[in-house]
N, C-alpha and C positions, 0 to 999 in steps of 0.2 A: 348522488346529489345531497349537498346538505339542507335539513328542513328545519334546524334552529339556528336563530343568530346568536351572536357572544354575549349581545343583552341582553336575550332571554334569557342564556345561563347566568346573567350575571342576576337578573333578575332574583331565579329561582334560591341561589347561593345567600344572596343577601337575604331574603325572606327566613333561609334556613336558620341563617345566625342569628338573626333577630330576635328568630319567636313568633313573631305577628307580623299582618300585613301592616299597622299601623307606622312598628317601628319603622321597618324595614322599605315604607315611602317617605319616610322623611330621609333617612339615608339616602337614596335616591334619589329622592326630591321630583318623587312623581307622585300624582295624584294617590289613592289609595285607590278607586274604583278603576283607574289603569291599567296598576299593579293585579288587579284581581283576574281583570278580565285578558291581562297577558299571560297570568298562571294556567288560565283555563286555556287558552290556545297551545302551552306548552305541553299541557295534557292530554288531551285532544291528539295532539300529534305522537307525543306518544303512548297512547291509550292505555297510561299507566294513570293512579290518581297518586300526585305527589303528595298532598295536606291534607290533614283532616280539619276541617274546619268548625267549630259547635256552636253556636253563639251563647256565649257563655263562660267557655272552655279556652284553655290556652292551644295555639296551634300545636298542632304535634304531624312527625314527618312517617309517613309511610316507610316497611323495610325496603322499598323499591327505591324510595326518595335520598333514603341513608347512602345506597352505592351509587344514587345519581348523583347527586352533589359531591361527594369525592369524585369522581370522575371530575365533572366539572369543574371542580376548584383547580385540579390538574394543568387541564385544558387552557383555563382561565389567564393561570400563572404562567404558563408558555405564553400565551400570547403579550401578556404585556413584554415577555422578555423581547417576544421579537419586535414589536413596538421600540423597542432603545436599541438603539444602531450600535450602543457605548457597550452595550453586557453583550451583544454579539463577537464586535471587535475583541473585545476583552478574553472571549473564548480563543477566538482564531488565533488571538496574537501568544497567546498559552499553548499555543499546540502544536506539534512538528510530524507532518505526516511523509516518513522517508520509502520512497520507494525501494528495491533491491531489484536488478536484473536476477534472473533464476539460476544464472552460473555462478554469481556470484553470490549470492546469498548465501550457503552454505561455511564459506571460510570469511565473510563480513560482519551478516548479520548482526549474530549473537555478541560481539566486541563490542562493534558502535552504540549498541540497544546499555550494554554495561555502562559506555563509556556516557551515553548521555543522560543517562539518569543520574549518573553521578554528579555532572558535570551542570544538569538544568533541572534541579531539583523542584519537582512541583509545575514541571509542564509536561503536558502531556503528551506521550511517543506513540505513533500510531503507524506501524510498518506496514508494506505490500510488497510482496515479492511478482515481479511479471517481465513478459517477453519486453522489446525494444519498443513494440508499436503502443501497447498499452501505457508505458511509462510516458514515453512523449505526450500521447493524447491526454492525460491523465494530469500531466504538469500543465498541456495548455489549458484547461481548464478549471486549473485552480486545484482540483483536487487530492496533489499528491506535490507538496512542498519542493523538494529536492530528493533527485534520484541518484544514488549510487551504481555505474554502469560501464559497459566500454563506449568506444568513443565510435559508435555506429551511429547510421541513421538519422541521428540528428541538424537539423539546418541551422543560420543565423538567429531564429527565433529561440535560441536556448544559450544563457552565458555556460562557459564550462571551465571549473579547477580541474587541471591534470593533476594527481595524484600520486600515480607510479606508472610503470611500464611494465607489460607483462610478455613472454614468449610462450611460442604452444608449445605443447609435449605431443609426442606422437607415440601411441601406445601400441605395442605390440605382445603378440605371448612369448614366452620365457625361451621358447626354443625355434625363435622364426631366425631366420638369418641374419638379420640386421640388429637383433636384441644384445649382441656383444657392443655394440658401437656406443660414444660417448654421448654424440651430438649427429643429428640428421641436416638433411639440407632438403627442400621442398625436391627437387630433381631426383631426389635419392628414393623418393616414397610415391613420387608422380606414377610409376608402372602396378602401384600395389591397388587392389580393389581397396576403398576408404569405406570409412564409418563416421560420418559425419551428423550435426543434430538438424533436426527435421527443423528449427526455429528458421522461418526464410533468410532474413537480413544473418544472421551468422554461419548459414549454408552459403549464400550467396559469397559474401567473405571470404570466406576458405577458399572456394572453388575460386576466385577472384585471384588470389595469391599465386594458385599455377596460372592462371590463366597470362598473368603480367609477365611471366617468363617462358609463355610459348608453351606452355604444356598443356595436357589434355587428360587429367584423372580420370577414374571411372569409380561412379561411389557405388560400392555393393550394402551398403544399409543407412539407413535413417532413421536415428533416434532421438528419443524425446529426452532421457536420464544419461549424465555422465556412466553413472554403474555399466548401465546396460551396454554401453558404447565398451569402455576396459572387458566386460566378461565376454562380447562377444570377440574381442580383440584377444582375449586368453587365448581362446579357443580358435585365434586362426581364421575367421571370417573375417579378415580385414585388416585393416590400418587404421586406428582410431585419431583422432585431434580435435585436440581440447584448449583451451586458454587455463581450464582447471584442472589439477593437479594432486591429486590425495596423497598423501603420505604412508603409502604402503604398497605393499606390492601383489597385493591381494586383492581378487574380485571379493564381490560377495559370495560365490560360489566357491573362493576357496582358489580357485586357479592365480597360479602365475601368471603377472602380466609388468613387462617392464615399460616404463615411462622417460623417455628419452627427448630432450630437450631438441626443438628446432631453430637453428642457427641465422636462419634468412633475415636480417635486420629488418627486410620490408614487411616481415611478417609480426613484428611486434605492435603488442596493441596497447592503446591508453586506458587506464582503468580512471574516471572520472565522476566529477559531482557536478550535476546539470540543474540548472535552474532555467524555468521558462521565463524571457525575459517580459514578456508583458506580464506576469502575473506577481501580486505584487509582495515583498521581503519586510516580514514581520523580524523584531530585534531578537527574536528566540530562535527564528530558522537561519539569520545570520553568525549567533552564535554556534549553532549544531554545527553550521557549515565550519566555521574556523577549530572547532572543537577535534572532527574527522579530520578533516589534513591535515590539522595536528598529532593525529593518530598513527598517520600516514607517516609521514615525516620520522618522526620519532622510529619508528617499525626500521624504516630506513637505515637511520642513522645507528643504529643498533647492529644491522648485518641481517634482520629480519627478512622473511620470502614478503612476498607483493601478493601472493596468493595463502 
């Protein structure tokens, strides 16, 4: 609970600058024996003595009173900002808070973070990387501008740019039988125990893809990290699938493990920019957005991966 009002401190603050009670009720423009007798309340409460008072003497502030009034002056200063709706806005609309799905953040993040600093010099980039549910809830509440994502889970309550189009890989170790092969087909991998990631909505997904064609996988592990998924995939515990894709053929432990594209067109997924549509499009996060699918695009047109 708090036991001082803001005009207490404002009280105390202005008496400090002052010097004297006297000044410092004419600023005010409150009584002087007011002023006195609200100093003593604020003491009292905090059973510190702010002033020395002499009659005589000029006031002079206690070392207690010195770190009270900065503090207070602090405090002070906030609150008028929050008082003006105009230096509030003025932040918001200077700031772009992007979220990153956690698959994707690794081959996104760092680019976009380049590109918009370059690109919005002088506002502020404030990143999150998180699963599907947090990014949603996160946008509907205002607190996470626009998400970089796949095109899961989300309802009519979110506009969304398509971006690119991405297919999974299906990861196996270097000497499983199928690691000759160019391209998989979901039918082809449906008999192998999988390794799929424990995030629900992109477990659900996967498992969803055999399921549209009549099949009935069986997943022997559930992981949280792409790595983890490839090294256990070296090693022949499974069939790994991924929408992400490293660029080597190496776990972190060193194992072999090859990375083979899957073919199922139904299996391709949209890598997109979500914005929640009740929440509302400051001119800074409009431009970040056109800035990224410009990124996008470009990547494209080049012959660049999507991942």
């Amino acid at each position: 609970m708090l036991h001082l009002t803001l005009r207490q401190l404002e009280y105390v603050v202005t008496v400090a600058r002052a010097g004297s009670l006297s000044g410092a009720a004419t600023t005010l423009n409150v009584s002087q024996p007011s002023l006195s007798v609200a100093l003593g309340q604020v003491e009292d409460t905090l059973g510190e003595k702010l002033f020395i008072r002499s009659k005589g003497a000029p006031l002079r502030m206690t070392m207690f009173a010195n770190l009270f009034v900065a503090e207070a002056e602090t405090l002070l200063a906030m609150a008028r900002r929050l008082e003006d709706p105009a230096t509030i806005q003025r932040a918001v609309n200077g700031t772009v808070v992007l979220g990153c799905f956690e698959d994707l953040a690794a081959y996104h993040l760092a680019p976009i973070l380049r590109l918009l600093r370059k690109t919005l010099p002088g506002v502020e980039i404030i990143w999150k990387i998180a699963d599907f549910e947090t990014l949603a809830r996160e946008m509907r509440e205002g607190r996470i501008s626009l998400s970089l994502t796949y095109d899961l889970g989300l309802d009519s309550g979110f506009n969304r740019i398509a971006l690119s189009a991405v297919a999974p890989h299906a990861f196996v170790a270097a000497d499983h039988p199928l690691a000759d092969r160019p391209t998989l087909a979901l039918k082809e991998i449906a008999t192998e125990p999988l390794i799929l990631f424990e995030e629900m909505l992109s477990n659900r997904h996967t498992l969803q893809l055999f399921r549209n064609q009549g099949l009935s996988p069986t997943v022997a592990h559930r992981v949280r990290s792409l790595e983890i998924m490839r090294s256990l995939a070296a090693y022949r515990e499974g069939v790994g699938i991924s929408y992400g894709c490293p660029p080597t053929d190496r776990s972190y432990d060193g194992a072999k493990v090859r990375a083979i594209p899957i073919t199922d067109r139904s299996a391709r997924e949209s890598i997109i920019l979500a914005h929640a549509v009740a929440a509302p499009t400051s001119s800074v996060v409009k431009a970040a957005t056109a800035a990224i699918a410009a990124m996008f695009t470009d990547r494209q047109a080049s012959g660049g991966s999507a991942l």
